[in-house]
N, C-alpha and C positions, 0 to 999 in steps of 0.2 A: 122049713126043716132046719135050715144051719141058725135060723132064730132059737128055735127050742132045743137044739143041742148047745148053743150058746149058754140061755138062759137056765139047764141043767148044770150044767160046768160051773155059773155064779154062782149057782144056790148052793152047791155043795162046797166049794171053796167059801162062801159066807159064813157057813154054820163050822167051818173047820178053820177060820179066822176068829169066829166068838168066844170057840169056846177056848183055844188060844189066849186068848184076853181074862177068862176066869179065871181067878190065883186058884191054884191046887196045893200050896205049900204055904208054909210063913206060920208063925203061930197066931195062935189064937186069944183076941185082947178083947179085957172089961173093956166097961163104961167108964169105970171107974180111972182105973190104969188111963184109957183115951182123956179120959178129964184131967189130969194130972201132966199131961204135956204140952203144957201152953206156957206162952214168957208175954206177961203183960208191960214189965219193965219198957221205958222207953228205947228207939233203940241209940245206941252211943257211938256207932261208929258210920260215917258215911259211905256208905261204899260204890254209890251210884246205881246203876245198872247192872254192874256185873258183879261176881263172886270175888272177891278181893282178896288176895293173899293173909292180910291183918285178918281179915273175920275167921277164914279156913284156922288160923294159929291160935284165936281165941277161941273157937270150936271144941278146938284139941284140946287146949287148956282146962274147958267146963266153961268159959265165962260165960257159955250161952246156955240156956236149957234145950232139949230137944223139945222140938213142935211136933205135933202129931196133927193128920186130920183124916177122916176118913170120907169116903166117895163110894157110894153102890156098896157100902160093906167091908171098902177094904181099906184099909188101915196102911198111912205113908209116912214118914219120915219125912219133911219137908222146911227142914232147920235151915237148908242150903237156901233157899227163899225167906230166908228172914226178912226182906226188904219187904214184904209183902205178906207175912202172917205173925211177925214180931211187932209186940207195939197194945194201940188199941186203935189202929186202923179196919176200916170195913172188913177188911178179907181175914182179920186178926179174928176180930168179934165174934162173925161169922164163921169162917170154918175149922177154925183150931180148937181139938180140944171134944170133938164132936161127930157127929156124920149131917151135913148139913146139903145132902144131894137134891131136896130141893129147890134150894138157892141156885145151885150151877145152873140149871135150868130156866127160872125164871127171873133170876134176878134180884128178887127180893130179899132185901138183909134185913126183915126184921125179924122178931122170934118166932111168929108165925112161917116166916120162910126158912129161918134156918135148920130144915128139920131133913131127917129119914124118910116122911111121910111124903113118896109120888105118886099116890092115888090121886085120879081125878086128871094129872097129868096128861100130853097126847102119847102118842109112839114117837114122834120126832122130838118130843121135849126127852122121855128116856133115851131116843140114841144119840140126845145131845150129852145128858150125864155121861152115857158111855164113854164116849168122844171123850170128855175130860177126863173120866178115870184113866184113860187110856193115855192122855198128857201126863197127869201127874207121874204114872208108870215107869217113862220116855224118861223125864228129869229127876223125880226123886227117887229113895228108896221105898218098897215096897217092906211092910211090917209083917201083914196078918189080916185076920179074919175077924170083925168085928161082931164078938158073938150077944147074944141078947134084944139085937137092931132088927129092923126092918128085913135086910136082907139074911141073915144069918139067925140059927137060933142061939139058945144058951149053950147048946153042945157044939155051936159051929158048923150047922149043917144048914145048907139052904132051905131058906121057909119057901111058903108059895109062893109070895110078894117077890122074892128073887128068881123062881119060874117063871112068873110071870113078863118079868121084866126083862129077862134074856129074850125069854120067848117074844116079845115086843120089839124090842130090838132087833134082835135078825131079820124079822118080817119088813120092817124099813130097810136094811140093809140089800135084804132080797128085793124087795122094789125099786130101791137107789138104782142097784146093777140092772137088774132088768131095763129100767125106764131108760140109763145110759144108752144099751145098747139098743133099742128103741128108736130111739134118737137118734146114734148114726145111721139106721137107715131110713127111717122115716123123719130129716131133722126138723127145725123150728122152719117157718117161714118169715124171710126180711120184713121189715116196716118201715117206714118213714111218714114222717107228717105231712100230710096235704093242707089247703085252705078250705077254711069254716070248721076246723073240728074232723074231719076227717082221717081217715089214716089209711096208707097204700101200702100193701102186704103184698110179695109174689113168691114164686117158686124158682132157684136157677135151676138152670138143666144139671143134671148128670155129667157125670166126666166125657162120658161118651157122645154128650150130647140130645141125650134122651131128655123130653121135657118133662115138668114135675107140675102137680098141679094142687095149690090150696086146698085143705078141707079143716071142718072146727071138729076135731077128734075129742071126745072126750071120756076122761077112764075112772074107777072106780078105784080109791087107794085102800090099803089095809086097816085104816084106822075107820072108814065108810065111808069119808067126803069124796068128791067128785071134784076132778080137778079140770079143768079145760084148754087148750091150745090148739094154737093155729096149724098143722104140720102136713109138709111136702111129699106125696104120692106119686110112684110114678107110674101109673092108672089113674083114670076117669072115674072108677068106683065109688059107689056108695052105701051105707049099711048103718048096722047099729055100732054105736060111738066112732062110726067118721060119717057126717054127714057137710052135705055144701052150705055154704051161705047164703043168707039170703040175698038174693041183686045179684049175686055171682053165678056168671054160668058154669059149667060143669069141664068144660074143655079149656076154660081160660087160666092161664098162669098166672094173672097179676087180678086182683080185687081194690076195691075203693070204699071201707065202708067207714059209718059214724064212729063209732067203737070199735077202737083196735082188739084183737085177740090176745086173753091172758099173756100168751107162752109167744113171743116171735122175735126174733133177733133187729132189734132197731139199727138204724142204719140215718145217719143224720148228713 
């Protein structure tokens, strides 16, 4: 019961966290205008790591252009990272100038990656985009709505490609929280490596001293894979997705087997 009041409480703080995160304001930017904010120029002043007073003054000045890039649709201001989108360095090439939320995700800076297009994508590769949208957010300025793209239309109204992609996202998010609080009651089980290949997995007790006992739990995620780990019960129990191991008896806290379980908190 205080499981699934829990896990109500995420879900709705999830979805009132997301949508939190969708811009509802800021105007609304071409392709064109986005292509038009880029500084290929090399850059001329060193500034290290951090934001430097010289740059901020040359800023002001004009002697920089603004960078534009955009993320899931939305359109930032990201001049203040010159050290990193000024120039024709990788993060230059790729995200400036553009929507290249494929990239954030996979990694790939070539043209085929630096695109719009996250079809094909998983659910944790878009809540990885999000994730970064949600960086840029944090540090730069926020613009607009990039309309004509992926996620916006030409009037700047969310296409399906951007339902969809919310909608993907919270689903992860709802599982993240979920699987959390999961976890502390039913956590990971310890490992450590034994001789010949083996690996030793047990259960501590409880605070109170109550024993806990190994099972190979295994859950179905939002996106269909099955994922698998080792996790601490504090019943004998068995069912569908926590079943025992095999060798393991059913009453024992500690196991010995060839192949350690996905998911157990190593211990060396």
């Amino acid at each position: 019961m205080r499981l699934a009041v829990t896990v109500a409480v995420l879900s709705s703080c999830v979805y009132a966290w997301l949508s939190s995160r969708t811009p509802t304001n800021g105007r609304i930017v071409r392709l064109e205008t986005l292509q038009a904010h880029i500084d290929r120029r090399p850059l001329d002043v060193v500034g290290g790591s951090t934001w430097t007073a010289y740059e901020e003054w040359t800023l002001r000045l004009g002697a920089r252009r603004r960078v534009w890039l955009s993320i899931a649709g939305e359109v930032y201001d990201v001049t203040r990272g010159s050290r990193f989108y000024v120039g024709n360095g990788t993060y230059a090439m790729c995200f400036t100038g553009r929507d290249a939320s494929r990239a954030f995700a996979t990694g790939n800076f070539t043209d085929e990656g630096c695109v719009d297009d996250v079809e094909g994508l998983s659910y944790d590769e878009w809540a990885a985009i999000r994730q970064w949208a949600d960086t840029m957010r944090e540090k730069y300025t926020f613009v607009g709505r990039l309309a004509g793209g992926a996620f916006y239309d030409e009037s700047g109204a969310p296409t399906e490609m951007k339902e969809r992609f919310d909608t993907g996202v919270a689903a992860v998010l709802e599982e993240k929280a979920k699987d959390r609080e999961r976890r502390k009651m039913y956590p990971d089980c310890a490992a450590k490596s034994a001789e010949d290949g083996y690996v030793v997995y047990w259960c501590n007790p409880t605070s109170d001293g109550t024993d806990r006992y190994p099972r190979n739990e295994t859950r179905s995620r939002v996106d269909g894979s099955i994922t698998t780990r080792c996790a601490c019960f504090p019943d004998m129990s068995v069912g569908e997705g926590r079943l025992s191991f095999n060798g393991c008896q059913l009453t024992a806290t500690q196991c010995e087997l060839k192949r350690p379980p996905e998911s157990a908190t190593r211990v060396t």
